[in-house]
TIDRENFI-223028 format. One record per residue (C-alpha): residue number from 1; residue in one letter; x, y, z. Coordinates in Angstrom, 1 decimal, decimal comma. Each point is the difference from the previous one (the first is absolute). Layout:
residues N
PT; num; residuo; u; v; w
PT; NUM; A; X; Y; Z
...
//
This chain:
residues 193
PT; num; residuo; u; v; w
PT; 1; X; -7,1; 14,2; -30,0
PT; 2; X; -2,7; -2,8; -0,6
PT; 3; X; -1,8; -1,4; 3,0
PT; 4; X; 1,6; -2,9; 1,8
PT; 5; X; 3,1; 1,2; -1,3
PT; 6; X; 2,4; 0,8; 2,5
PT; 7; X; 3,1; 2,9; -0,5
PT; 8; X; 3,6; -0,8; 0,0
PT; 9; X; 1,6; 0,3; 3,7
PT; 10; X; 0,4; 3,6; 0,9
PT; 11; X; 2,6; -1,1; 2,8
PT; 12; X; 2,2; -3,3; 1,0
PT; 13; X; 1,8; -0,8; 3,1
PT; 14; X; 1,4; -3,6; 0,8
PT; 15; X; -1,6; -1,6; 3,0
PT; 16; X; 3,9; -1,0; 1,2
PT; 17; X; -1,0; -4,1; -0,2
PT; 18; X; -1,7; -2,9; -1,5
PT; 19; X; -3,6; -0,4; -0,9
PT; 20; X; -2,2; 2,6; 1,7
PT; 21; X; -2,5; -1,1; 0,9
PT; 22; X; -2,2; 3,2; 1,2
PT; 23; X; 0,2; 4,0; -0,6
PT; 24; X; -2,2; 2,3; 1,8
PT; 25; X; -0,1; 3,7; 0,7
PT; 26; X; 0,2; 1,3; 3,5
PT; 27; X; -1,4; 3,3; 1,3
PT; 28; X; 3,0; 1,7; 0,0
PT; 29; X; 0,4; -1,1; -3,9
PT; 30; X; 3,1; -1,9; 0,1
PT; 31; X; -0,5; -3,2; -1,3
PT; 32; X; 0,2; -3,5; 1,8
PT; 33; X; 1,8; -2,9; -2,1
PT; 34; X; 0,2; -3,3; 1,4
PT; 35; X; 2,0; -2,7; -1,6
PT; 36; X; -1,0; -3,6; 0,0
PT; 37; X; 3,5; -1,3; -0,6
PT; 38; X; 3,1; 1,6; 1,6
PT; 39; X; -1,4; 0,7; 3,4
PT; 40; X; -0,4; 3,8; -0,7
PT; 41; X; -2,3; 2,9; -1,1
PT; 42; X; 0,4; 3,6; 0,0
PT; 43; X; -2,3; 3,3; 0,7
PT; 44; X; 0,7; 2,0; -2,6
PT; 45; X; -0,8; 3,9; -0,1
PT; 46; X; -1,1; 2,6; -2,6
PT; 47; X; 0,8; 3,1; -0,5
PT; 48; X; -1,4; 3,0; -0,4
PT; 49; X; -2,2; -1,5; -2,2
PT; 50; X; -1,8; -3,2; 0,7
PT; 51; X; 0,9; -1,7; -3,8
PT; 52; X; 4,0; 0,5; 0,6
PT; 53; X; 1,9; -2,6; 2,5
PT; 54; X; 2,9; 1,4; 2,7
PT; 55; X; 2,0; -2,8; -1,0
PT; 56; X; 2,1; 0,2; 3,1
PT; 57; X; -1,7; -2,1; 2,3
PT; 58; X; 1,5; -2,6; 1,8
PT; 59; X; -0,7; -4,0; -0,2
PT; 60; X; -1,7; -1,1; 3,3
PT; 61; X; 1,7; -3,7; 0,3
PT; 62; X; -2,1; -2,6; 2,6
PT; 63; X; 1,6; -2,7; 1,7
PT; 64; X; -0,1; -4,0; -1,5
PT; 65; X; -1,4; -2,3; 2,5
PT; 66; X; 2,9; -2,7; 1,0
PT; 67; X; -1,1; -2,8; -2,9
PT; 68; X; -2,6; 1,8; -1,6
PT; 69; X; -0,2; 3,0; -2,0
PT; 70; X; -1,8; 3,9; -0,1
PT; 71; X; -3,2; 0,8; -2,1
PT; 72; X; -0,7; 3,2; 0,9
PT; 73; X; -3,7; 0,4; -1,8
PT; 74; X; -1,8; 3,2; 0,0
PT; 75; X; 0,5; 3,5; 1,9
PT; 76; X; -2,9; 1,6; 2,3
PT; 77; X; 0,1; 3,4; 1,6
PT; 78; X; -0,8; -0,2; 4,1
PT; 79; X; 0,8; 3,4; 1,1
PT; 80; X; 3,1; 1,1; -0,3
PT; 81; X; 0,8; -3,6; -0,9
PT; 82; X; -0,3; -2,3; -2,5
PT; 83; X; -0,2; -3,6; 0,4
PT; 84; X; 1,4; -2,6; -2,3
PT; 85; X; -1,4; -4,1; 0,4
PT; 86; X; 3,2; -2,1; -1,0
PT; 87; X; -1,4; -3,5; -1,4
PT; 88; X; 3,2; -1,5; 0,5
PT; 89; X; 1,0; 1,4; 3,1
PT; 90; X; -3,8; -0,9; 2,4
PT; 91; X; 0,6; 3,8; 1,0
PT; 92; X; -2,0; 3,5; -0,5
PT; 93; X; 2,7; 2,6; -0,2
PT; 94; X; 0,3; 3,3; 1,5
PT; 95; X; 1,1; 3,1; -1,9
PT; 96; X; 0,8; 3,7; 0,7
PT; 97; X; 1,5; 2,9; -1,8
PT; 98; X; 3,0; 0,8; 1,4
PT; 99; X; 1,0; 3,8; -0,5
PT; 100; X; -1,3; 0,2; -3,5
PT; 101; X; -1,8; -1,3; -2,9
PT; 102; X; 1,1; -3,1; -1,8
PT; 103; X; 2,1; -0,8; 3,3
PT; 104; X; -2,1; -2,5; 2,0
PT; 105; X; 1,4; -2,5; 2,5
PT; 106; X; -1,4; -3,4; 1,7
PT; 107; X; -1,3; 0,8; 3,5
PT; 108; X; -2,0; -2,9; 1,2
PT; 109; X; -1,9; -2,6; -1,2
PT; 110; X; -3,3; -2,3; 0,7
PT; 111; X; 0,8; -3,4; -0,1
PT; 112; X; -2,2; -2,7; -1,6
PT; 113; X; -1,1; -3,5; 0,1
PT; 114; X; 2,6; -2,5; -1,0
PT; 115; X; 0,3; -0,7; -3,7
PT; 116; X; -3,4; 2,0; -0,4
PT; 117; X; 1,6; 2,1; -2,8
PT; 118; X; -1,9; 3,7; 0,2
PT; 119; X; 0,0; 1,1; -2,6
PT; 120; X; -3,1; 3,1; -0,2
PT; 121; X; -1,2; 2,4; 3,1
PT; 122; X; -2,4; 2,3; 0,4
PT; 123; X; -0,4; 2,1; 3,6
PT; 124; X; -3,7; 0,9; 1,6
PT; 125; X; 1,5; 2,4; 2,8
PT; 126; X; 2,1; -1,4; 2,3
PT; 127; X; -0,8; -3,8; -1,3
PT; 128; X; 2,3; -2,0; -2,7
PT; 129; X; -1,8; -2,4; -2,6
PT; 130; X; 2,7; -2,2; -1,8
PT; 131; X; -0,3; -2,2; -2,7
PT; 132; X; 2,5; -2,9; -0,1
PT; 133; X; 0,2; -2,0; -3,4
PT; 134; X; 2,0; -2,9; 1,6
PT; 135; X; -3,1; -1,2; 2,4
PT; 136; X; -2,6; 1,7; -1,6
PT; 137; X; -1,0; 1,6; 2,9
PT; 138; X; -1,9; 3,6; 1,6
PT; 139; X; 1,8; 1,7; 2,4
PT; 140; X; -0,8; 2,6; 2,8
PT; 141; X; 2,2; 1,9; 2,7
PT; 142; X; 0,1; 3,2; 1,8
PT; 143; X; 2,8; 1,9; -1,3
PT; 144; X; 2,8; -0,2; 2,9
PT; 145; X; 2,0; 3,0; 1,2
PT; 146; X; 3,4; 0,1; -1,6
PT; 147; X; 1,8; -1,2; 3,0
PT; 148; X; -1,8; -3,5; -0,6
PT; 149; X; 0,4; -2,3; -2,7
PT; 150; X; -2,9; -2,1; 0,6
PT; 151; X; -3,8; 0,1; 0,0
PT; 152; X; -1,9; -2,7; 0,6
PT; 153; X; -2,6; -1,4; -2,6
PT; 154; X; -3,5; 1,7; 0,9
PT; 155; X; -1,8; -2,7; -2,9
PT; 156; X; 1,8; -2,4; -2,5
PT; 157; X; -2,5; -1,2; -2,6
PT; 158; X; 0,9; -2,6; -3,4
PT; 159; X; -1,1; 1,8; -2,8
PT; 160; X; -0,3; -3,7; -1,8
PT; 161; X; -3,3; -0,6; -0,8
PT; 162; X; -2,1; -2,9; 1,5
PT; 163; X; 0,3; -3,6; -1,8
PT; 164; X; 2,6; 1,2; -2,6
PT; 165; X; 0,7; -2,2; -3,0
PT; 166; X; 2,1; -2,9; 0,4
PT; 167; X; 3,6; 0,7; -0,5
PT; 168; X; -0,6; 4,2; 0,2
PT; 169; X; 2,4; 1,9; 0,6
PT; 170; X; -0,5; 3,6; 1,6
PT; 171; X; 2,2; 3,3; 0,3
PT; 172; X; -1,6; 3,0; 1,4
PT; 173; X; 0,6; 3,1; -2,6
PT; 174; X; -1,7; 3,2; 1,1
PT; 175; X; -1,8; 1,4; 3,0
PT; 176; X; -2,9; 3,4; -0,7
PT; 177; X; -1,5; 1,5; 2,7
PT; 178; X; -2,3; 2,7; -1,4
PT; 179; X; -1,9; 2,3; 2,4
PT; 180; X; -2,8; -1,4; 1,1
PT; 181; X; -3,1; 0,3; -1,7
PT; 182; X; -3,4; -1,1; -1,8
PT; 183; X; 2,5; -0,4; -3,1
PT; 184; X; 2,3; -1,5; 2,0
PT; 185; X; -0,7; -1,6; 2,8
PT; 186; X; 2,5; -2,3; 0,3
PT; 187; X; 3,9; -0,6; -0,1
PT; 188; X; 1,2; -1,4; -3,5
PT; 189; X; 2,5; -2,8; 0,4
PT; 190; X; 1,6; -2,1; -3,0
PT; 191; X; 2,1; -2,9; -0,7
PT; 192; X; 1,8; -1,4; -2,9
PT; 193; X; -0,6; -3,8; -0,8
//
C-alpha cells in the first residue's frame, strides 16, 4: 500500500445515533462512541481479537434537560468508570459496567456551570479539568464520591484571550494536558473562532 494511504475498514459497527462526535479505546478494549445528536453513545467490545466488534452491546441513552437538549462529547476512563461531559445537558456523567462488557449504566453524575457546555475533560488524580465551549471557560473540581452530585469549582478561568477583536466570537474546542515536562511544560488549551 503507498504511504498516506490508508486500508479499507477491516470491521464496522453502528454507533446506535446521530453524529459522533468522539471514539476512543478503553483499557479493557471495548470501544467508547459518543453521539453528538440523539443523546446517546455506546461502549462497544471486541472479541477475541481486537480488529472484530461484539456487536451486541447495548445503547447507553442520557437524560434531555427540561427545554434543552443532550450532547454527550467524548468518553474518559476514571477507574472503573468512564465519564462522559454532555454540552447540552451542563453535566459530567457517571458510567459503570454493569455485569458485563458492552452493558454499562448511568450511575452518577458531576454537575456543571449553567449553560457552560463541557464539552472535553481530562483527570490529574482525584481533580476534574473541563472544558466548556458555551462560556469559553477552564474548569477544576475534586472528583466527588458517587453519593454526591456536586463539587464545587476549585478555579474557573476564560480561556478568551485579552482585548479580542471587535465582534469575536469564541468556542472552546480541545483541552491537552501532557505530562509535565521541559517539552511540555505547560497545559495546551484551544479554541475555535
Amino acid at each position: 500500500m503507498p504511504d498516506g494511504v490508508l486500508s479499507e475498514a477491516i470491521e464496522t459497527v453502528p454507533s446506535g445515533g446521530d453524529t459522533p462526535a468522539f471514539v476512543g479505546v478503553l483499557s479493557t478494549g471495548q470501544v467508547a462512541v459518543m453521539n453528538y445528536v440523539g443523546a446517546n453513545g455506546r461502549i462497544i467490545p471486541t472479541t477475541d481479537t481486537p480488529l472484530d466488534f461484539d456487536d451486541t452491546a447495548g445503547i447507553i441513552s442520557f437524560p434531555i434537560p427540561d427545554g434543552g437538549a443532550s450532547n454527550p462529547h467524548m468518553a474518559l476512563e476514571y477507574g472503573s468508570e468512564v465519564l462522559v461531559p454532555d454540552l447540552g445537558g451542563d453535566t459530567v456523567w457517571r458510567l459503570k459496567e454493569n455485569e458485563s462488557p458492552g452493558n454499562w449504566k448511568i450511575i452518577g453524575s458531576i454537575a456543571q456551570p449553567a449553560g457552560s457546555g463541557p464539552r472535553h475533560i481530562v483527570v490529574e488524580g482525584d481533580l476534574l479539568f473541563t472544558l466548556h465551549q458555551t462560556t469559553s471557560t477552564l474548569t477544576v473540581q475534586k472528583i466527588p464520591s458517587l453519593d454526591t452530585e456536586t463539587a464545587p469549582l476549585l478555579a474557573n478561568v476564560s480561556i478568551v484571550p485579552p482585548d479580542p477583536p471587535v465582534n469575536a466570537s469564541f468556542a472552546a474546542a480541545e483541552l491537552l494536558i501532557p505530562k509535565t515536562s521541559e517539552r511540555f511544560p505547560v497545559q495546551y488549551i484551544y479554541s475555535r473562532l
